[in-house]
VEXDREN-2710 file (C-alpha; in Angstrom, 1 decimal):
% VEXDREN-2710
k/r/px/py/pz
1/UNK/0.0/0.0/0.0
2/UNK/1.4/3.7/-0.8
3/UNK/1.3/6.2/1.8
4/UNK/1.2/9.7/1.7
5/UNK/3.7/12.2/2.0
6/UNK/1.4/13.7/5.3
7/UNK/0.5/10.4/6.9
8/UNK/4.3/9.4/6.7
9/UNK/5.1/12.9/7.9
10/UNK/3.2/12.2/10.8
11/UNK/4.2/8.6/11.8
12/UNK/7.9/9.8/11.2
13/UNK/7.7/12.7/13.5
14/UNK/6.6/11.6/17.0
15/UNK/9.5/8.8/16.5
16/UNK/12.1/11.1/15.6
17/UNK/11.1/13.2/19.2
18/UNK/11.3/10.3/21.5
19/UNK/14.8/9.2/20.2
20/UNK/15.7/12.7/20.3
21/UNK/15.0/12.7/24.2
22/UNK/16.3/9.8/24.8
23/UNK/19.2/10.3/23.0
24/UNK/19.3/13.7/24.8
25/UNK/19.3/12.5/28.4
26/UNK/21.7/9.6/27.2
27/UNK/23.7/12.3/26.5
28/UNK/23.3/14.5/29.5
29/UNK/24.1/11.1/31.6
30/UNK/27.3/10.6/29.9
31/UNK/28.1/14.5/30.0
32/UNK/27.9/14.2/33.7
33/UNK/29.3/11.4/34.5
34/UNK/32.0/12.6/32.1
35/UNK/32.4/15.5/33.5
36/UNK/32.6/14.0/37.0
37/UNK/35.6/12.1/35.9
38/UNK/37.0/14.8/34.1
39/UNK/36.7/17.3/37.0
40/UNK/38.2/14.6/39.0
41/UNK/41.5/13.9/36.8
42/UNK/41.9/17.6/36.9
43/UNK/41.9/18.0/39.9
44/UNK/44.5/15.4/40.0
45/UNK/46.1/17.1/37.6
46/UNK/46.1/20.8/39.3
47/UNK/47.2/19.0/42.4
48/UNK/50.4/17.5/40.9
49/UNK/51.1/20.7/38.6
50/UNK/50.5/22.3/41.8
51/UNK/53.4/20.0/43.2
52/UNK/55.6/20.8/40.5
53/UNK/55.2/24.2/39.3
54/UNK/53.1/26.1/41.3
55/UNK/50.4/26.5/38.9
56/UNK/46.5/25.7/39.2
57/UNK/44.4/24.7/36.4
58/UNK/40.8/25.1/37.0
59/UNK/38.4/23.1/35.7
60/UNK/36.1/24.2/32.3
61/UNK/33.1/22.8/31.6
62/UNK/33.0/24.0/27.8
63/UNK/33.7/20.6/26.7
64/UNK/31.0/18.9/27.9
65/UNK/28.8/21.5/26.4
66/UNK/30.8/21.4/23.0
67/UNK/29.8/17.6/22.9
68/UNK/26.1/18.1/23.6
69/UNK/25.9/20.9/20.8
70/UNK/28.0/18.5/18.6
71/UNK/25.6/15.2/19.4
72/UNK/22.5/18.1/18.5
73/UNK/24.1/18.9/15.3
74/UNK/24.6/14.9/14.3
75/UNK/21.1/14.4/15.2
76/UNK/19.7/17.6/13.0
77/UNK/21.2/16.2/9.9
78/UNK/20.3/12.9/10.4
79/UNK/16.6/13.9/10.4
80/UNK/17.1/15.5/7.1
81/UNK/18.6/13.0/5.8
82/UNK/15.3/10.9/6.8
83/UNK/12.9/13.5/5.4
84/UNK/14.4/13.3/2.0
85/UNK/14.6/9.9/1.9
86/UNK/11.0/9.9/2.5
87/UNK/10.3/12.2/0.3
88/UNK/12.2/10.2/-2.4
89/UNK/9.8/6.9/-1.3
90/UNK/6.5/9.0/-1.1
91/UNK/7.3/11.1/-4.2
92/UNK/6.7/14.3/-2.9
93/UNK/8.2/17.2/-4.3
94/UNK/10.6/19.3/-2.3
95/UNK/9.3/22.5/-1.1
96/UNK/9.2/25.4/-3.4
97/UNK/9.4/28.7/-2.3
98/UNK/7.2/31.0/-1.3
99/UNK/5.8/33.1/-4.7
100/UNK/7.2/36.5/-3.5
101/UNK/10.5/35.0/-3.5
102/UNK/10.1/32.5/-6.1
103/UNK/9.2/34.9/-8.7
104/UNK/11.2/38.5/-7.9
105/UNK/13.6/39.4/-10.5
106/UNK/15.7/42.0/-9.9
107/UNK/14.0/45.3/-9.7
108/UNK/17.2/47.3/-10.9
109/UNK/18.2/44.9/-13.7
110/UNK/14.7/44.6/-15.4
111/UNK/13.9/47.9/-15.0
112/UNK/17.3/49.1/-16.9
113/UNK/17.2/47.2/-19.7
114/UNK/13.7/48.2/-20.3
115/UNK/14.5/51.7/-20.2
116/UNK/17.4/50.8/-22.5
117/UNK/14.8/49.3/-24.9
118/UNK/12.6/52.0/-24.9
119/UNK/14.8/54.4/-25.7
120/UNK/16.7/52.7/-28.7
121/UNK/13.0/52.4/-30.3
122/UNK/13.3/56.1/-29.9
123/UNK/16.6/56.4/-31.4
124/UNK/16.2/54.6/-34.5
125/UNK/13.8/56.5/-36.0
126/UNK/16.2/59.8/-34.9
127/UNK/19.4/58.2/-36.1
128/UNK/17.5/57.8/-39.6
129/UNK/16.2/61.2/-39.7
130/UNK/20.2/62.6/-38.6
131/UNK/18.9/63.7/-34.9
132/UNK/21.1/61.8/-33.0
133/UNK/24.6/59.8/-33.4
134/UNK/25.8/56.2/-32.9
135/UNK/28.2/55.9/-30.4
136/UNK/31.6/55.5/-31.0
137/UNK/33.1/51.9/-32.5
138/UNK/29.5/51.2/-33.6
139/UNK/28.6/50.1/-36.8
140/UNK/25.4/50.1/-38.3
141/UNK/24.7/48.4/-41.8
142/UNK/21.0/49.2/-43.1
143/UNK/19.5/47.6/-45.9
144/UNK/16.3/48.8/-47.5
145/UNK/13.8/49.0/-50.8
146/UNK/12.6/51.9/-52.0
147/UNK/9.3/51.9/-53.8
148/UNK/7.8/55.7/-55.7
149/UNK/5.2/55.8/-58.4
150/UNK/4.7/59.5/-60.0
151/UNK/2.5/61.4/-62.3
152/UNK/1.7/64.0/-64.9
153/UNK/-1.0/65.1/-67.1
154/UNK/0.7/67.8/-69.9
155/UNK/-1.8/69.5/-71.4
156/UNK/-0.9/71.5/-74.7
157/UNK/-3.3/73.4/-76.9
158/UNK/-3.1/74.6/-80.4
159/UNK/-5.6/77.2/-81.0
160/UNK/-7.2/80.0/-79.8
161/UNK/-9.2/81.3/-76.6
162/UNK/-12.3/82.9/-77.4
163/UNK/-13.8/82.5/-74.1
164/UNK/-12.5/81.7/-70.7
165/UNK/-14.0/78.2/-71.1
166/UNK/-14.2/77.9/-74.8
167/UNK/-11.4/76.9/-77.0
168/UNK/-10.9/76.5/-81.0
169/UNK/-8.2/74.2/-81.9
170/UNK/-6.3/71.3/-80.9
171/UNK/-6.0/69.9/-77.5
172/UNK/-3.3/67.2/-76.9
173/UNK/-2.8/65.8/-73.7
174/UNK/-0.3/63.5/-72.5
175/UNK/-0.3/61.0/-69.6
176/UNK/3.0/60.1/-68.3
177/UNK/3.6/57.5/-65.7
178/UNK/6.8/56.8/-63.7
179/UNK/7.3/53.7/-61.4
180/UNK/10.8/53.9/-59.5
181/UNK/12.4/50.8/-57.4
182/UNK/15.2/52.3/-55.5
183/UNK/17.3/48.7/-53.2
184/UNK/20.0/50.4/-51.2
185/UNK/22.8/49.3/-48.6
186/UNK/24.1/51.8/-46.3
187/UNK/27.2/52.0/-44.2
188/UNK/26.7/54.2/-40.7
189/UNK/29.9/53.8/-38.1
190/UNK/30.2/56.3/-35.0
191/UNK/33.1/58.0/-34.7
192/UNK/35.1/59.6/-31.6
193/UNK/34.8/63.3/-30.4
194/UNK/31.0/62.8/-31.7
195/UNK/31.3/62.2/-35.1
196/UNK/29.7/60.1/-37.5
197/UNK/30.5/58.6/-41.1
198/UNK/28.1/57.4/-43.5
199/UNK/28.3/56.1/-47.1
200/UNK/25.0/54.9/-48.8
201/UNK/25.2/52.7/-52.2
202/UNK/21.7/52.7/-54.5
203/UNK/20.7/50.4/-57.3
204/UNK/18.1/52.0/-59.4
205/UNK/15.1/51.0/-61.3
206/UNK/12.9/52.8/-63.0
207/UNK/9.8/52.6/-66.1
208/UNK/8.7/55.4/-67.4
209/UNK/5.4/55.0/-69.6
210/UNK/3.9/58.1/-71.7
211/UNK/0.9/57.7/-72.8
212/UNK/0.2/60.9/-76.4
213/UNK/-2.9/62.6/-76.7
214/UNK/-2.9/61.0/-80.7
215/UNK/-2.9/57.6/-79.5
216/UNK/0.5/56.6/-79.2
217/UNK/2.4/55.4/-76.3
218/UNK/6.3/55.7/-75.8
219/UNK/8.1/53.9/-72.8
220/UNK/11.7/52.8/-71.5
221/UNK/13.4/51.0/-68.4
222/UNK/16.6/51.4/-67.2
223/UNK/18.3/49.4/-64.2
224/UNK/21.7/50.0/-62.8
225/UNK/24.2/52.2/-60.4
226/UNK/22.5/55.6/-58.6
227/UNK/24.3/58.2/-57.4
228/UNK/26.3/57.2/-54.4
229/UNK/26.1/59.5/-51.5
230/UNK/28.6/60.0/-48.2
231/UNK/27.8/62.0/-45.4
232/UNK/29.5/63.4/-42.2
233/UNK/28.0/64.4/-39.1
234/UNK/29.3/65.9/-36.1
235/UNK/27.5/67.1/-32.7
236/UNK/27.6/71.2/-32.3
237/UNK/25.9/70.8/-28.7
238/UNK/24.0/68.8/-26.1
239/UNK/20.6/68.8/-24.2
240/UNK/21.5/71.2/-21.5
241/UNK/17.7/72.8/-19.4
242/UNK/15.9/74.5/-22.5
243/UNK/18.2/74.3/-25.3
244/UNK/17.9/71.1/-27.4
245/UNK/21.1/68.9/-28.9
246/UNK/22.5/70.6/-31.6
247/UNK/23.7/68.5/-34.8
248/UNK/25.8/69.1/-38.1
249/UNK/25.9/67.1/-41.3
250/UNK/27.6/67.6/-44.4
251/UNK/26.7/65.3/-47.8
252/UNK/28.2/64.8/-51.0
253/UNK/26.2/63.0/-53.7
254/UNK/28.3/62.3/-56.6
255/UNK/27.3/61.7/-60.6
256/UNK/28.0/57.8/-60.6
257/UNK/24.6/57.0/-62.1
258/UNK/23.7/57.6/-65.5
259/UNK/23.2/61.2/-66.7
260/UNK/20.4/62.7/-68.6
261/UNK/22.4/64.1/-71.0
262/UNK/23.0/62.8/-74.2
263/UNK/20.4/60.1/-73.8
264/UNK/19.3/57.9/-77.0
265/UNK/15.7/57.2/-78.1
266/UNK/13.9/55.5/-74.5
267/UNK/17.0/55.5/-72.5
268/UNK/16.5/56.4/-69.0
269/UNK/18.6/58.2/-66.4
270/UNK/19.7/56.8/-63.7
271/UNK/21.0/60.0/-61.9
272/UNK/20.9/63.7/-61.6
273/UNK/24.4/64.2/-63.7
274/UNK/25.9/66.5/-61.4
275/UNK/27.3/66.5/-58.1
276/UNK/26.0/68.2/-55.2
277/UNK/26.9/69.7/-51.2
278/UNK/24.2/69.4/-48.8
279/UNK/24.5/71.4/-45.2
280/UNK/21.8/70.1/-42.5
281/UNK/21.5/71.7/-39.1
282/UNK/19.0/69.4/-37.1
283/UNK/18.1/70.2/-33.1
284/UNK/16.5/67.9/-31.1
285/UNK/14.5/68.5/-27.7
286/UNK/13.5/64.9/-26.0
287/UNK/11.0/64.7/-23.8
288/UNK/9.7/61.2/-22.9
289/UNK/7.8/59.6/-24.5
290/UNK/8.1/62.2/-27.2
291/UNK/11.1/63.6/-29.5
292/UNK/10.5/67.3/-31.4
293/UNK/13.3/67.7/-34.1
294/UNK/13.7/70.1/-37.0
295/UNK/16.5/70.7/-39.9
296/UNK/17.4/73.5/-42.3
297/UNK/19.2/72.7/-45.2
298/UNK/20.6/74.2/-48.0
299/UNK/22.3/72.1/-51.2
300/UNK/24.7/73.7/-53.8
301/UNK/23.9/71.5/-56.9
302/UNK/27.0/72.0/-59.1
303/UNK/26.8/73.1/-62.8
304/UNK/27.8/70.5/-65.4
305/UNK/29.3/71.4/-69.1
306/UNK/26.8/69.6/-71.5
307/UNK/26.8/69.3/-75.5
308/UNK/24.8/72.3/-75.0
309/UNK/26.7/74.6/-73.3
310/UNK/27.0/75.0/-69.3
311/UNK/24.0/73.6/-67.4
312/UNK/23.4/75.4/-63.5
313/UNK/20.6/72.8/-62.1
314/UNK/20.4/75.8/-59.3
315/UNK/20.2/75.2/-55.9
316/UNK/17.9/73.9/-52.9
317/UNK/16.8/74.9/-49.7
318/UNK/14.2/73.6/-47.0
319/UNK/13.0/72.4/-43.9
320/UNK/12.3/69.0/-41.9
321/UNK/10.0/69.2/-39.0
322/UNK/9.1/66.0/-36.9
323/UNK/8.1/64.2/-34.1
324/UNK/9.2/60.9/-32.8
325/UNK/6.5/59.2/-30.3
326/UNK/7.7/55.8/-28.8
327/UNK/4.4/53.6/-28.1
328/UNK/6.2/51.0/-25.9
329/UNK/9.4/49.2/-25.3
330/UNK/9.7/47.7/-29.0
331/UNK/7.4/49.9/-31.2
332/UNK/7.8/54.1/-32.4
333/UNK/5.8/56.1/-34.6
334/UNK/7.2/59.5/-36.2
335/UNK/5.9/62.3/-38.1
336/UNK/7.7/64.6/-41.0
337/UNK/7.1/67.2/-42.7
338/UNK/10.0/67.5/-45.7
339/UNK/9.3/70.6/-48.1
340/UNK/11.9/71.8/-50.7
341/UNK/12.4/74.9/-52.8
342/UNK/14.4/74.6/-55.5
343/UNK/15.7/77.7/-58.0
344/UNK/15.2/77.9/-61.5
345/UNK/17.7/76.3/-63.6
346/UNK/20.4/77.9/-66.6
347/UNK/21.4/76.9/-69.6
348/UNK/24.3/79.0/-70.4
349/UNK/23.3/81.8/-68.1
350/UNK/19.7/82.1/-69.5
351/UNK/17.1/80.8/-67.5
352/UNK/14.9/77.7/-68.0
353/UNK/11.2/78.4/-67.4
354/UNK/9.3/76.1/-65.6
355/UNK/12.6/74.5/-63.9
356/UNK/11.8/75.6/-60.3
357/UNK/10.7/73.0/-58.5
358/UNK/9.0/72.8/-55.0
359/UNK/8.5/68.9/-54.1
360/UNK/6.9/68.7/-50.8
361/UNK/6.2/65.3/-49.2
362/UNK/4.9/64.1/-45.8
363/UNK/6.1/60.9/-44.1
364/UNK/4.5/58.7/-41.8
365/UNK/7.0/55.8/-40.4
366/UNK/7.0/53.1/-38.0
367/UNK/10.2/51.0/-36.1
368/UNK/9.7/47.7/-34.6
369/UNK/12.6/46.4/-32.5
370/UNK/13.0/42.7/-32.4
371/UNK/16.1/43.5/-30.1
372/UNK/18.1/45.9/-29.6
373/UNK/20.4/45.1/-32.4
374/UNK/17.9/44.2/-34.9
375/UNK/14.6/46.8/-36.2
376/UNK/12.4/46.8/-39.0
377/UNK/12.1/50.6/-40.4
378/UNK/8.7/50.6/-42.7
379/UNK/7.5/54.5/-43.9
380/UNK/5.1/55.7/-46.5
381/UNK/5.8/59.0/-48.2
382/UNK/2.5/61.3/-49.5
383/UNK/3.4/64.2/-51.9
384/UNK/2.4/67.0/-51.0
385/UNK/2.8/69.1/-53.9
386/UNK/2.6/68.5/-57.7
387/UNK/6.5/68.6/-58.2
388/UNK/6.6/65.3/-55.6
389/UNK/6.1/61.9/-56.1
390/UNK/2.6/60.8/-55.6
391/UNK/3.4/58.0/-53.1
392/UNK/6.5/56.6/-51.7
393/UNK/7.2/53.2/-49.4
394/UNK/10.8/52.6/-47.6
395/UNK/11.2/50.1/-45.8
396/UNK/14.8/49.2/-44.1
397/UNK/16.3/46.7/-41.7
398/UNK/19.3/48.2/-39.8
399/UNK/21.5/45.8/-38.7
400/UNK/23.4/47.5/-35.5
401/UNK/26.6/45.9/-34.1
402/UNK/27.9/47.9/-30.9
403/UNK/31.7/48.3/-30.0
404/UNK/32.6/46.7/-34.0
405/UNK/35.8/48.8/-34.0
406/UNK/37.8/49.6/-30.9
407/UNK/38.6/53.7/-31.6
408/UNK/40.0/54.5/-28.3
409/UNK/38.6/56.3/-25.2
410/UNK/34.8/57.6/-25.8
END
């Protein structure tokens, strides 16, 4: 028949008391008697020391005291040693402890790497937008896919206005349709005395469809190198009360893909043709949850010599403003407003009507953190104006690896 862990329990306890009082006045018997006979060699003892030397020894009764303890001890782990070999017959587990213990973690620990996780979800969107830097010896390698469709309707007319809404002649109109597939990989490694390099490499792909007012339909792909792009960034000033961190970048995209000029029948570009400066100044003001940042820029787009004569693409200035909201420990939304205005081009030193441009494009993005090492970066891009694209989708998977290079003291 099995018994119980309980019932055993309780026919094994009232046993283990009566030996352990009989055991116990066994042993305060023989403590006495033993220290009877030890008083009495002692004495003994003191009497011929006394004899010789001159020196009494008195009598301690520690050691019979040291034995009883000892005897208690023996008897202590000998009843262990019984309850766990009746737990081991009975099959009862040992004790667990009590939930309060079993289950606290470590209030400091858990609660710093949270914080830690919560505010890389901030960072990545604001190392992507150039708000804030990597630290130094980190390298950062971000792949991503570029997706932007855009459209026109030209409308030309060959005739005459009689009326505000009445036209004699010809009207041709032409649909033109651009689809754009952009798959990048970009380089991003902090640097001491809060600096940052970058280098960015694009593929580009794009179909350009036209659609003529008389019926007929001319179109063209092209797939290749873009213009590669390197950046540097350095930190003007921190977060200090009021004032927000102060950041610096300066980017050079170069003419590596293919230029417009000189273009055969249904060739496409695959670059601007020219190379160009940019100068960012971005501030940032954090306040948990929350992260407010803005940029001014201004790019000097270099004139080009063409079959034509000398070609001044004129230059670009703007504005970013944004907002970076982290919704928990793995997930961040963000918010920006990107407008450009671009000056009118020359050909020669006469200007090129119509060249101006003023793309204006608002971006919605969201960064998922599987860890802190690994995010997924997905954004949609609405144009604004009619010089932008009509729609735009990034998505990008940075790849971080902390303390890649050893670059001395931080």
């Amino acid at each position: 028949m099995r018994l119980s862990g309980s019932s055993a329990r309780c026919r094994c306890v009232p046993c283990l008391l009566i030996l352990f009082l009989l055991f116990g006045g066994a042993v305060e018997k023989t403590d006495g008697s033993e220290g009877g006979a030890t008083g009495q060699e002692e004495f003994s003892t003191a009497q011929e020391g006394g004899q010789g030397s001159g020196v009494e020894r008195a009598p301690g009764p520690k050691s019979a005291t040291d034995k009883r303890d000892l005897v208690i001890d023996e008897l202590l782990q000998r009843v262990e040693k019984l309850e766990l070999k009746l737990r081991s017959l009975t099959g009862e587990p040992e004790k667990a402890l009590p939930p309060a213990a079993a289950s606290a973690p470590a209030p400091p620990a858990k609660a710093e790497e949270e914080e830690s996780i919560a505010r890389a979800a901030l960072e990545r969107t604001l190392i992507e937008r150039s708000g804030i830097l990597l630290a130094p010896g980190t390298l950062e390698i971000e792949p991503s896919l570029t997706y932007a469709h855009a459209s026109a309707d030209n409308i030309s007319i060959d005739g005459v206005s009689v009326e505000s809404t009445l036209v004699i002649g010809e009207i041709v109109s032409d649909k033109i349709r651009r689809n754009i597939l952009i798959p990048a990989l970009a380089f991003r490694v902090g640097l001491p005395a809060d600096f940052q390099a970058e280098a960015k490499f694009p593929l580009r792909y794009e179909a350009n469809r036209t659609v003529r007012g008389d019926s007929t339909e001319d179109s063209g792909e092209a797939y290749g190198l873009g213009d590669i792009e390197l950046a540097l960034s350095h930190q003007l000033m921190r977060e200090k009360g009021w004032s927000p961190d102060m950041l610096g970048s300066l980017r050079w995209k170069t003419n590596t893909g293919r230029s417009p000029a000189g273009l055969i029948t249904n060739e496409q570009a695959l670059g601007t043709g020219y190379h160009a400066l940019s100068f960012m100044l971005t501030a940032l003001k954090v306040k948990e949850p929350a992260a407010f940042f803005g940029s001014l820029l201004y790019t000097l787009n270099l004139p080009v010599a063409k079959e034509e004569g000398r070609f001044s693409p004129g230059d670009t200035w703007g504005f970013n403003l944004g907002l970076a909201l982290a919704l928990n420990l793995d997930t961040s939304i963000n918010f920006v407003w990107e407008q450009r205005f671009g000056d009118t081009a020359e050909l020669n030193g006469k200007k090129l009507l119509g060249s101006a441009l003023y793309p204006g494009n608002l971006r919605i993005g969201a960064t998922y953190f599987f860890s802190p090492k690994f995010s997924l970066d997905v954004s949609v891009v609405i144009g604004l104006t009619r010089d932008a694209p009509d729609v735009q989708a990034v998505v990008a998977v940075p790849i971080r690896f902390p303390r890649f290079f050893s670059l001395g003291s931080e």
